[in-house]
N, CA, C and O of each residue as an XYZ file, in Angstrom:
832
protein
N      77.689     89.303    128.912
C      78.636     88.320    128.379
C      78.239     87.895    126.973
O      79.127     87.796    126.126
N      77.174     87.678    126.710
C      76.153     87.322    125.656
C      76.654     88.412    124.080
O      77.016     88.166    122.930
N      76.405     89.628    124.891
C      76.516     90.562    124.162
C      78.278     90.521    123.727
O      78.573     90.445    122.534
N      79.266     90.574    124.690
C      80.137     90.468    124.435
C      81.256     89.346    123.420
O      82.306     89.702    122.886
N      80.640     87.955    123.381
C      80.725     86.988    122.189
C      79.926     87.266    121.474
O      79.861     86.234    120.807
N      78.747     88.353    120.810
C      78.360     88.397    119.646
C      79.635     89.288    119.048
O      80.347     89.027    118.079
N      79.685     90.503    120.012
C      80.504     91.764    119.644
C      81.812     90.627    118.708
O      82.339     90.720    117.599
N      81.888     89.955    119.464
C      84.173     89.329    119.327
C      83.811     88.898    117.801
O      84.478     89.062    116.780
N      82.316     88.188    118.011
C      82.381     86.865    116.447
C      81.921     87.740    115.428
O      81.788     87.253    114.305
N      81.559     89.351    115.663
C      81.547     90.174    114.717
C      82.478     90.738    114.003
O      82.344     90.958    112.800
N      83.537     91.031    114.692
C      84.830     91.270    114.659
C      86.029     89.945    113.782
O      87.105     90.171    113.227
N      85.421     88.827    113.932
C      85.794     87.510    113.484
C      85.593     87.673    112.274
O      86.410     87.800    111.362
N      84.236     87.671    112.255
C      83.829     87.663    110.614
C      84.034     88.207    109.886
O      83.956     87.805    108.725
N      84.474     89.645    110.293
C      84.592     90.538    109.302
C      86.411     90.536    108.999
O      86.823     90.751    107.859
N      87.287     90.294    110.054
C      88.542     90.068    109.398
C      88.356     88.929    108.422
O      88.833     88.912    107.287
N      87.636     88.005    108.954
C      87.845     86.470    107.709
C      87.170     87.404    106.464
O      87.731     86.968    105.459
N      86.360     88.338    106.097
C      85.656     88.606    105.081
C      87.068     89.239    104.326
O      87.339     88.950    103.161
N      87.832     90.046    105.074
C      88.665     90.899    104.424
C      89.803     90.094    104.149
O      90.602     90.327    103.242
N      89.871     89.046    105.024
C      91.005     88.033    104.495
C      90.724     87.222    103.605
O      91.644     86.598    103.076
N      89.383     87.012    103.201
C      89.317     85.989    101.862
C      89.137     87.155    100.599
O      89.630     86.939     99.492
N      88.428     88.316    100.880
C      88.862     88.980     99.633
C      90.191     89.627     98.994
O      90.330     90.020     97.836
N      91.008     89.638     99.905
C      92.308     89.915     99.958
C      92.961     88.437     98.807
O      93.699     88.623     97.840
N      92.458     87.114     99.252
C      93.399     86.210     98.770
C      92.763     86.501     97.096
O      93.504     86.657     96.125
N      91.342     86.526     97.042
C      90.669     86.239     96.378
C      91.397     87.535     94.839
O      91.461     87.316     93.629
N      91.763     88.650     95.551
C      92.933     89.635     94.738
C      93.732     89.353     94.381
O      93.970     89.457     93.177
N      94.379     88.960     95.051
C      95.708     87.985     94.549
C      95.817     87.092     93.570
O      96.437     87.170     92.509
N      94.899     85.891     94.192
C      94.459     85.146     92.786
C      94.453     85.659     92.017
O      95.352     85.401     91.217
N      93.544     86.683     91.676
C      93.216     87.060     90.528
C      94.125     87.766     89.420
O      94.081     87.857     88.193
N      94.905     88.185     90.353
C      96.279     88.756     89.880
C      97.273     87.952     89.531
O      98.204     88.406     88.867
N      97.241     86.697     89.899
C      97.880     85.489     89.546
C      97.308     85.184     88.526
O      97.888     85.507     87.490
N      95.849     84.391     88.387
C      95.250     84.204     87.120
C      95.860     84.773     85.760
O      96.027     84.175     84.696
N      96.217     86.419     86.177
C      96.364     87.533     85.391
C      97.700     87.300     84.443
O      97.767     87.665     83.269
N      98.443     86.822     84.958
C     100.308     86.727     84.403
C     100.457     85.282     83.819
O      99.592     84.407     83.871
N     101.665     85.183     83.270
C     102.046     83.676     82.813
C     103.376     83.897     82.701
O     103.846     85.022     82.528
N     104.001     82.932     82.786
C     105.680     83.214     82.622
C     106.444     82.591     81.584
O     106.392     81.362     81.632
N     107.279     83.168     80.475
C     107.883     82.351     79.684
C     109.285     82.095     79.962
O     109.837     82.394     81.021
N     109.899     81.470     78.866
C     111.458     81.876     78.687
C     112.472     82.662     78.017
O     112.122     82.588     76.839
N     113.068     83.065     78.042
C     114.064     84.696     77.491
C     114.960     84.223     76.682
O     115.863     83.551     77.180
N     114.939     84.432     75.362
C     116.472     84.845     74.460
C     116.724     85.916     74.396
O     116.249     86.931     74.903
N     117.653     85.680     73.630
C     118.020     87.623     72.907
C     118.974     87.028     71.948
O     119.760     86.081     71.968
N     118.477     88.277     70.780
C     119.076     88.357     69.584
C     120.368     89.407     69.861
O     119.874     90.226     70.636
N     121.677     89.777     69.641
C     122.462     90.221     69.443
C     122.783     90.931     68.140
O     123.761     90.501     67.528
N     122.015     92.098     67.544
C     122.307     92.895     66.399
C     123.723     94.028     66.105
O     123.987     94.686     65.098
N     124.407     93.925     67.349
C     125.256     94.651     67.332
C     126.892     94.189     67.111
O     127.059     93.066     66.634
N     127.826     94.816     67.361
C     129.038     94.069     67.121
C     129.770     94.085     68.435
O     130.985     93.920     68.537
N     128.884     94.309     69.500
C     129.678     94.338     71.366
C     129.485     93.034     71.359
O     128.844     92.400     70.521
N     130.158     92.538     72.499
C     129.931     91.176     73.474
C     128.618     91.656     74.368
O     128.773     92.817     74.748
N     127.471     91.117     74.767
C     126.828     91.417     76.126
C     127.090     90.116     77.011
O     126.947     88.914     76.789
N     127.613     90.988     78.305
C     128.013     90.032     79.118
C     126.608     89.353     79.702
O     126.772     88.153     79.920
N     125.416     89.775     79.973
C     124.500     89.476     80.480
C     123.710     90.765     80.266
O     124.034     91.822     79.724
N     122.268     90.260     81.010
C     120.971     90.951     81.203
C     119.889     90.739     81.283
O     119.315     89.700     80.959
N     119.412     91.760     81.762
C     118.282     91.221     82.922
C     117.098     91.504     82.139
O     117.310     92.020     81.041
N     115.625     91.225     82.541
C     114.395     91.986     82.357
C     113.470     91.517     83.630
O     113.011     90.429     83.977
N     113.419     92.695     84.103
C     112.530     92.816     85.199
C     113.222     92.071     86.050
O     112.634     91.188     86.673
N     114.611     92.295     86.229
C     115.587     91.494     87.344
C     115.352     89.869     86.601
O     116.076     89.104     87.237
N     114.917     89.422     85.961
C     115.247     88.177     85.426
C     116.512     88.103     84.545
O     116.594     88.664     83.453
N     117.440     87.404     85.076
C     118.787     87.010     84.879
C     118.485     86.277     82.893
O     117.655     85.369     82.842
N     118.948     86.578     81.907
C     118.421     86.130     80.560
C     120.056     85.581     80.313
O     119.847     84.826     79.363
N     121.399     85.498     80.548
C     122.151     85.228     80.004
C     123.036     86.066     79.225
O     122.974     87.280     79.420
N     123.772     85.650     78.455
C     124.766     86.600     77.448
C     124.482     85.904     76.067
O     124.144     84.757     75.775
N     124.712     86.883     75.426
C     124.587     86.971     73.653
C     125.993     87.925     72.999
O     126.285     89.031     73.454
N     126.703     87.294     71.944
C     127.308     86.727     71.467
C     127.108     88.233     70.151
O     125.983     88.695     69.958
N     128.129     88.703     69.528
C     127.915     89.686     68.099
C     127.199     88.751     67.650
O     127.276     87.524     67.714
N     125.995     89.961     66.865
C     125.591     89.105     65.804
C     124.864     87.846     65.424
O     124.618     87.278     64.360
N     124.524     87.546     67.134
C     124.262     86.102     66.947
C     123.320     85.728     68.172
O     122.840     86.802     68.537
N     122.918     84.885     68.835
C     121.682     84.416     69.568
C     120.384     84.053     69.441
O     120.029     84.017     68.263
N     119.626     83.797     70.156
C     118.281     82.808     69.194
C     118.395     81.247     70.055
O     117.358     80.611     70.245
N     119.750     80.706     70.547
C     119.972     79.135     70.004
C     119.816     78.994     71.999
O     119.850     77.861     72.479
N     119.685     80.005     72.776
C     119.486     79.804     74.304
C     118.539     80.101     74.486
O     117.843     80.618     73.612
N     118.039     79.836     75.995
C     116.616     79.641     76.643
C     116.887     79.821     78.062
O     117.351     78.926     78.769
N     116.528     81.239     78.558
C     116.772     80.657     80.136
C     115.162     81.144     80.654
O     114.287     81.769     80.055
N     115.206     80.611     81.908
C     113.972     80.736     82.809
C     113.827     81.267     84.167
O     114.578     80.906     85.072
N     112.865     82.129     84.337
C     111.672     82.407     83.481
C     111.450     84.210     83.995
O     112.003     84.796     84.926
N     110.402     84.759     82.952
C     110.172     86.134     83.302
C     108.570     86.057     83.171
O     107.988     85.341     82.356
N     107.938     86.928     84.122
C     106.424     86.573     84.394
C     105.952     88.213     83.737
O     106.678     89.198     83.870
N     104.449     88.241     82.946
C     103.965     89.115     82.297
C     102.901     88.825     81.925
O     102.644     87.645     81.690
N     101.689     90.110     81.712
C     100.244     89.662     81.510
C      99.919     89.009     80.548
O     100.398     89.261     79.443
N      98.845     87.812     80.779
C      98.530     87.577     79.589
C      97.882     87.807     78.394
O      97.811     87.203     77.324
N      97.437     88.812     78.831
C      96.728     90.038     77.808
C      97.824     91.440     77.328
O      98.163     92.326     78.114
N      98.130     91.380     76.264
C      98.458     92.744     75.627
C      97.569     93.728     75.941
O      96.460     93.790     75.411
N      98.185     94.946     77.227
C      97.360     96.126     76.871
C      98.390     97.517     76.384
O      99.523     97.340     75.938
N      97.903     98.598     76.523
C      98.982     99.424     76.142
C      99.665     99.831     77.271
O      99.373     99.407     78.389
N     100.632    100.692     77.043
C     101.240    101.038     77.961
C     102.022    100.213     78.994
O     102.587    100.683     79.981
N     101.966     98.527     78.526
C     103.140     97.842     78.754
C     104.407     97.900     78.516
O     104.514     98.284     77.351
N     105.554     97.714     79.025
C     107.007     98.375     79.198
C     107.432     96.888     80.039
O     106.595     96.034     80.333
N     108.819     96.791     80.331
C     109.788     96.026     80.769
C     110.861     97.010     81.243
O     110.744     98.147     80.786
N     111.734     96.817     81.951
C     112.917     97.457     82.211
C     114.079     96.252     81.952
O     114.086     95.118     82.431
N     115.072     96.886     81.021
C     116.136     95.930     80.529
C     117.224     96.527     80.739
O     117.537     97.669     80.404
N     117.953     95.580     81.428
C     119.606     95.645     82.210
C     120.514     95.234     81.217
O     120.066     94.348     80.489
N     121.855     95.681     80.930
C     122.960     95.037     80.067
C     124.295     95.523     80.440
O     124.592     96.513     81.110
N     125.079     94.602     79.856
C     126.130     94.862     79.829
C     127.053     94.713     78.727
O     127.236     93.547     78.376
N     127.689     95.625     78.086
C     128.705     95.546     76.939
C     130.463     96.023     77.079
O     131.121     96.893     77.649
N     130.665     95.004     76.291
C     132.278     95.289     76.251
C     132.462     94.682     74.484
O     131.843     93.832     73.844
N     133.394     95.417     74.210
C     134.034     95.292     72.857
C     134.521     93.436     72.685
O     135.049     92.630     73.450
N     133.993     93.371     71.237
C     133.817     91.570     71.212
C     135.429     91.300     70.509
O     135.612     90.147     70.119
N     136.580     92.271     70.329
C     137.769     91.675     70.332
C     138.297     91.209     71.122
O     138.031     91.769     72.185
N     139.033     90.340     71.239
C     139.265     89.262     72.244
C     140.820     90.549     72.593
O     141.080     90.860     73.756
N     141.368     90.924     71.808
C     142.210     91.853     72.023
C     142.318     93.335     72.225
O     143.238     94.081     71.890
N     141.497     93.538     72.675
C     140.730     95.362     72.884
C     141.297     95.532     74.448
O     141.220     94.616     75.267
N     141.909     96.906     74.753
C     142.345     97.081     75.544
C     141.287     98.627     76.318
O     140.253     99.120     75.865
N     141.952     98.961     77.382
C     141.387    100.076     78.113
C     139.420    100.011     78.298
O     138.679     99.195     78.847
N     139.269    100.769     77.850
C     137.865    101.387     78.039
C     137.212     99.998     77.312
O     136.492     99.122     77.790
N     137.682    100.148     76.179
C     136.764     98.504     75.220
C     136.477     97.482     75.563
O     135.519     96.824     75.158
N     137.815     96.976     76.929
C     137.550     95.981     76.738
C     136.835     96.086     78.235
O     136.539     94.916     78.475
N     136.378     96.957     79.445
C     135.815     96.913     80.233
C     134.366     97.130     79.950
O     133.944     97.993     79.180
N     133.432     96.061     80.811
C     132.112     95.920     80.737
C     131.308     96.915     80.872
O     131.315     97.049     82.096
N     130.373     97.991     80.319
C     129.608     98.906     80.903
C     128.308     98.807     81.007
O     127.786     98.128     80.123
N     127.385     99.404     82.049
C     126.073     99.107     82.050
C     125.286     99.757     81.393
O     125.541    100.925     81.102
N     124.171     99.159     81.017
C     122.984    100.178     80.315
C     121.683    100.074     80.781
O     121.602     98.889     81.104
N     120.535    100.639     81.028
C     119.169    100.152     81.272
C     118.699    101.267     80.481
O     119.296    102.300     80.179
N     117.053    100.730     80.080
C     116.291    101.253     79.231
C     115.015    100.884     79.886
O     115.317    100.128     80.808
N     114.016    101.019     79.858
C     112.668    101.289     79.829
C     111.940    101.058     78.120
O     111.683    101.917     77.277
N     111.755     99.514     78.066
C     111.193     99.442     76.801
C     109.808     98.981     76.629
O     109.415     98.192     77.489
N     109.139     99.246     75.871
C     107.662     98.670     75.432
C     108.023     97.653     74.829
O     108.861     97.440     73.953
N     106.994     96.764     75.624
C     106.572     95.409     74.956
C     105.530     95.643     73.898
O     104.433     96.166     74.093
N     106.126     95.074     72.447
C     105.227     94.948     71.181
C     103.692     94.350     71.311
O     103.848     93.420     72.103
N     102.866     94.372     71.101
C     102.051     93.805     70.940
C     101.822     92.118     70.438
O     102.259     91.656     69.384
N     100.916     91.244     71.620
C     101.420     89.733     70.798
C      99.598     89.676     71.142
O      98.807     90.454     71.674
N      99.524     88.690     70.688
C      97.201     88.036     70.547
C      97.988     87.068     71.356
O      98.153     86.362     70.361
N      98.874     86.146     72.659
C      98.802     85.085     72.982
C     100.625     85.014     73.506
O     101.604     85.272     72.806
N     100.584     84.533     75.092
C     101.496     84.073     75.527
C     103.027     83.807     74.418
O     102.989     83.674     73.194
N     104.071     83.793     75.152
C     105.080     82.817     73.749
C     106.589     83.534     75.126
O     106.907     84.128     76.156
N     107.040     82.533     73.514
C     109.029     83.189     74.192
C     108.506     84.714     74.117
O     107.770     85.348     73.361
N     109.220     84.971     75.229
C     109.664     86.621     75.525
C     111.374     86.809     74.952
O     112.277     86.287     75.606
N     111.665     87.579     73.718
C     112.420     87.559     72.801
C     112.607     89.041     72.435
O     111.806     89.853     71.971
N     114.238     89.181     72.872
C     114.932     90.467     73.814
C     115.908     90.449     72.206
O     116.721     89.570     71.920
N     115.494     91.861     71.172
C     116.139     92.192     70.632
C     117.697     93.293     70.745
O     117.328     94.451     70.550
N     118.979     93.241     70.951
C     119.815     94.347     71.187
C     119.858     95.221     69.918
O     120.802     94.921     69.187
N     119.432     95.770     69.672
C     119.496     96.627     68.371
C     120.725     97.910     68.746
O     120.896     98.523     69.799
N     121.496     98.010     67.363
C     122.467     99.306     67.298
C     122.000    100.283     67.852
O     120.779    100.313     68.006
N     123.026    101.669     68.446
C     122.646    102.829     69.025
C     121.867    102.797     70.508
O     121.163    103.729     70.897
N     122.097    101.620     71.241
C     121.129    101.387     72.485
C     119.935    101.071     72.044
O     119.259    101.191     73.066
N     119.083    100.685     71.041
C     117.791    100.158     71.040
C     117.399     99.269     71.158
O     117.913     98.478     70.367
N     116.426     98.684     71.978
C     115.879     97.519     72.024
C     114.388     97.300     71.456
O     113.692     98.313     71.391
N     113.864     96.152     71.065
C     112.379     95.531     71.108
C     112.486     94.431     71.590
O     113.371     93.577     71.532
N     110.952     94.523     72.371
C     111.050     93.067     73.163
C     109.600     92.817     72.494
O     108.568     93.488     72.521
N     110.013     91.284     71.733
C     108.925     90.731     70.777
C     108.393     89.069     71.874
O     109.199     88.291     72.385
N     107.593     89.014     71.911
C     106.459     87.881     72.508
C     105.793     87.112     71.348
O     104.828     87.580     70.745
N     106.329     85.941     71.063
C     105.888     85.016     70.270
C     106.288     83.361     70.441
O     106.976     82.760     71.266
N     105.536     82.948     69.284
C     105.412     81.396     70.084
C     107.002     81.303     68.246
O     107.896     80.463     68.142
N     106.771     82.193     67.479
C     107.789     82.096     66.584
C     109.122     82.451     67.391
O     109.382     82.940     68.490
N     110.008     81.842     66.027
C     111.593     82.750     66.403
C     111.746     82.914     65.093
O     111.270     82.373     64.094
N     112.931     84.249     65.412
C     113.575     85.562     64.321
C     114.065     84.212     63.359
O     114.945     83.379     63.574
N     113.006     84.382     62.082
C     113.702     84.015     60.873
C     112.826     82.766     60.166
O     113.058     82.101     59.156
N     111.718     82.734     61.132
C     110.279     82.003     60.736
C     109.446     83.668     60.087
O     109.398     84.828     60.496
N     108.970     82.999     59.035
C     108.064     83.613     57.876
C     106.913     84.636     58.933
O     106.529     85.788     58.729
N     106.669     83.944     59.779
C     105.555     84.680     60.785
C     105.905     85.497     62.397
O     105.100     86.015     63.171
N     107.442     85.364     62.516
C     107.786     86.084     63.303
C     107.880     87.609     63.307
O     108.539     88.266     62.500
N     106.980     88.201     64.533
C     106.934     89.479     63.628
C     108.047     90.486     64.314
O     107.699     91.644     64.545
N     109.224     90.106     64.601
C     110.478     90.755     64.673
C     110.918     90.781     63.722
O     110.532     90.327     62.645
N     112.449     91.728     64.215
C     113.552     91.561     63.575
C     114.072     90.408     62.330
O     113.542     89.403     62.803
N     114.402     90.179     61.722
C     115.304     89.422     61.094
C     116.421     88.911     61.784
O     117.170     89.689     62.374
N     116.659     87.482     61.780
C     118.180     87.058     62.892
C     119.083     88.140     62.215
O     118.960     88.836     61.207
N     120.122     87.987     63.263
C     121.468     89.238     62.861
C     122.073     88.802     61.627
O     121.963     87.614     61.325
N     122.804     89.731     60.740
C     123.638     89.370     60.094
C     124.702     89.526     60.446
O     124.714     90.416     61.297
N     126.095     88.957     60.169
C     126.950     89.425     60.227
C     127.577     90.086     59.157
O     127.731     89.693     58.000
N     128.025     91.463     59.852
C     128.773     92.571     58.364
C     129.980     91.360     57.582
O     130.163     90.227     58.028
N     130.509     91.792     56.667
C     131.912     91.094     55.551
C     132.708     91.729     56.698
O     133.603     90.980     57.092
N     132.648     92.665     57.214
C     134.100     93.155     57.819
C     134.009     93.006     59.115
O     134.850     93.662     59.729
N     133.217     92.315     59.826
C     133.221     91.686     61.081
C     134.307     90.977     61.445
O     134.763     90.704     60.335
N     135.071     90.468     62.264
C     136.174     89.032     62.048
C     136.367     88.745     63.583
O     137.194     87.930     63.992
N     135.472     89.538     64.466
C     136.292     89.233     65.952
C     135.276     87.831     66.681
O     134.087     87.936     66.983
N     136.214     86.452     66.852
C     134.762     85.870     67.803
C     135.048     85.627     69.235
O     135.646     84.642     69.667
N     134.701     86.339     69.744
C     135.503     85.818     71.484
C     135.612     84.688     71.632
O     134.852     83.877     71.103
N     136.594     84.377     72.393
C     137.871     82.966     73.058
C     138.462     82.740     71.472
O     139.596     83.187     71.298
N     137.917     82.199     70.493
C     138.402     81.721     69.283
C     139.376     82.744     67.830
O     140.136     82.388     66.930
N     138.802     84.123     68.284
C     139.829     85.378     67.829
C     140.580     86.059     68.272
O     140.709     87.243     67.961
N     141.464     85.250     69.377
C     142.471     86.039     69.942
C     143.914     85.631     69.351
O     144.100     84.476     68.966
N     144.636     86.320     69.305
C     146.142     86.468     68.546
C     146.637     84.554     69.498
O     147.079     83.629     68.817
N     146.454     84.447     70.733
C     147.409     83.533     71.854
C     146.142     82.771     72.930
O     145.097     83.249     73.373
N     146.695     81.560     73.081
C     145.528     80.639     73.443
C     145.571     81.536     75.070
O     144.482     81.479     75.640
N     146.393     82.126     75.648
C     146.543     82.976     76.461
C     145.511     84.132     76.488
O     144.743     84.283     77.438
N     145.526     84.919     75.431
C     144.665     86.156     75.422
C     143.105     85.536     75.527
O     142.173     86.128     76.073
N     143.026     84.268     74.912
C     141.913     84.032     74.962
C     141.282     83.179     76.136
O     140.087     82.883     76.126
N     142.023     82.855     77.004
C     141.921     82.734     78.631
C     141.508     83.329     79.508
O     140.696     83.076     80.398
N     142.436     84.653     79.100
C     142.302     85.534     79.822
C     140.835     86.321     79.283
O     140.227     86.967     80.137
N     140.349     86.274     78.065
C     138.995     87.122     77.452
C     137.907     85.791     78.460
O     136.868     86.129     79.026
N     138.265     84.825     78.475
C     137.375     83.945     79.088
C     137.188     83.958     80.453
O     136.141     83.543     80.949
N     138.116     84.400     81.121
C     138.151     84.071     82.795
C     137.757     86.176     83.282
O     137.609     86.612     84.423
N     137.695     87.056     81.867
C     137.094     88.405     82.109
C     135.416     88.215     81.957
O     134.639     88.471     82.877
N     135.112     87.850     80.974
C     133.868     87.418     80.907
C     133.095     86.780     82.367
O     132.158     87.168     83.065
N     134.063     85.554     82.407
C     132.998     85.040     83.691
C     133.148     85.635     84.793
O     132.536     85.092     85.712
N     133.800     86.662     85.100
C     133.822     87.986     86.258
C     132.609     88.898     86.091
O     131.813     89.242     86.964
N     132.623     89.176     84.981
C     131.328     89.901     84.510
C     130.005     89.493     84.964
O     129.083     90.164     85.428
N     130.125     88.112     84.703
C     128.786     86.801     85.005
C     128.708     87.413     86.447
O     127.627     87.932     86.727
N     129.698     87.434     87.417
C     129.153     87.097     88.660
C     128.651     88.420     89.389
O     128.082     88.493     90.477
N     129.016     89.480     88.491
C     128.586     90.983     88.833
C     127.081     90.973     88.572
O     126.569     90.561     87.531
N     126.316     91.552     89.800
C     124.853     91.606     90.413
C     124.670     93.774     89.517
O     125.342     94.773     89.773
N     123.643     93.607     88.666
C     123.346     95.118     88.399
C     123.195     95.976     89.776
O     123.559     97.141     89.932
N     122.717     95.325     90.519
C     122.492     95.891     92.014
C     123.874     96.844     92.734
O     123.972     97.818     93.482
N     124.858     95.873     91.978
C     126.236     96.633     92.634
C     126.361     97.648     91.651
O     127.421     98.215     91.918
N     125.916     98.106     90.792
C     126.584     98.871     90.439
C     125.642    100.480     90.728
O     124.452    100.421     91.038
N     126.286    101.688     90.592
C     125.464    102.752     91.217
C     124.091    102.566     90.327
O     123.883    101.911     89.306
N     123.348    103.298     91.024
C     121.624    103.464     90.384
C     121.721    104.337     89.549
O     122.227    105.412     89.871
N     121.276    104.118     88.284
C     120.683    105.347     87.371
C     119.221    105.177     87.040
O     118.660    104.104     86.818
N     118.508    106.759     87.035
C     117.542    106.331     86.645
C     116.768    106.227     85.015
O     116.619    107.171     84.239
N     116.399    104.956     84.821
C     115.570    104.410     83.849
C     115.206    105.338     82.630
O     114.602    106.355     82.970
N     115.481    105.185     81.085
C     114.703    106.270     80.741
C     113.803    105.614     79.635
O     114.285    104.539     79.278
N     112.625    105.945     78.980
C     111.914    105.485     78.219
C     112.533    105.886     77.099
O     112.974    107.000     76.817
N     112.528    104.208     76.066
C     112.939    104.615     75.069
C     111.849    105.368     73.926
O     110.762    105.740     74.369
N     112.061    105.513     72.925
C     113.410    105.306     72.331
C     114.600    106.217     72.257
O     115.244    106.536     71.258
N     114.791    106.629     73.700
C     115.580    107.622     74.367
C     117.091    106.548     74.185
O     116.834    105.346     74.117
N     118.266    106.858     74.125
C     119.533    105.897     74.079
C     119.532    105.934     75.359
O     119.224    106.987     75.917
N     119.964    104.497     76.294
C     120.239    104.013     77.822
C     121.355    105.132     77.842
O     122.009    105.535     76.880
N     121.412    105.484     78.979
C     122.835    105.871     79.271
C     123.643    104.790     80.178
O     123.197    103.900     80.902
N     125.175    105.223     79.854
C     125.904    104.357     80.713
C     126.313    104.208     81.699
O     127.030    105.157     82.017
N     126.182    102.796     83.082
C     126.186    103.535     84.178
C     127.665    103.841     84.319
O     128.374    103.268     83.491
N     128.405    104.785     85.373
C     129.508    105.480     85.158
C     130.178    104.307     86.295
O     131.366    104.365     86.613
């Protein structure tokens, strides 16, 4: 019997050993990450209805324009090493409030992008660059401080003129660009078919 409660409390000890080094991993892997908050700059002349990084929901950005939102939160090491990457979800549709067929329906994109190099935590700051490109810049700056080491905020071209809800021909069209949009909002990337991921600076393809 003797023998048999040493045997059990051997057996005891050694799950508790594997269960505290187990937590003790975890932690450490916790220790490891920190989480900020997500903009995105808009360099292009689409609407993005939304997008994700790393399934973190970031909002929509606007032609040309963004910087001025904040949503929360996306978790990432706190050490820069190489071979860090993100996977980034989107969606675009043509930013005339009056674009018909193909333009004016939302399409998906994902990419596989490297995270830039940062010395220290900050906003996680989601560039859309022309031709499908992205950079995702980590700083405690934003685009258009002397020490931010992105992009430049967007410009807008002279021959730009479209602004969704406010450039539509009829307070109608622009109802209707408003009540398409927030349909978009409630679409999950999940629904739509899987493609797989490609590393840039490969162009996303679109999902079909």
């Amino acid at each position: 019997m003797k023998q048999k409660r040493t045997t059990l409390m051997v057996v005891i000890l050694a799950a508790l050993t594997i269960m505290i080094a187990a937590c003790g991993k975890v932690g450490g892997q916790a220790d490891d990450m920190t989480a900020s908050s997500i903009t995105a700059y808009n360099h292009t002349p689409d609407y993005i209805h939304q997008f994700y990084v790393n399934d973190a929901w970031g909002g929509n950005s606007f032609a040309y324009g963004g910087g001025g939102g904040f949503v929360c939160c996306v978790t990432y090491p706190r050490k820069w090493h190489q071979g860090l990457t993100a996977t980034v979800r989107w969606t675009t549709s043509s930013s005339d409030p009056n674009a018909t067929g193909d333009a004016a329906v939302g399409k998906w994109h994902e990419a596989i992008v490297p995270i830039e190099k940062y010395d220290e935590p900050g906003t996680v700051q989601i560039h859309f660059l022309p031709e499908g490109k992205i950079r995702i810049i980590i700083s405690n700056f934003m685009s258009g401080h002397p020490d931010y080491p992105g992009p430049e905020y967007p410009v807008v071209p002279p021959d730009f003129h479209f602004e969704p809800w406010r450039g539509a021909a009829s307070e109608e069209e622009a109802r209707a660009r408003s009540r398409e949009a927030h349909r978009a909002l409630q679409v999950s990337p999940d629904d739509s078919p899987s493609l797989p991921p490609e590393q840039m600076p490969l162009y996303p393809k679109e999902r079909q």
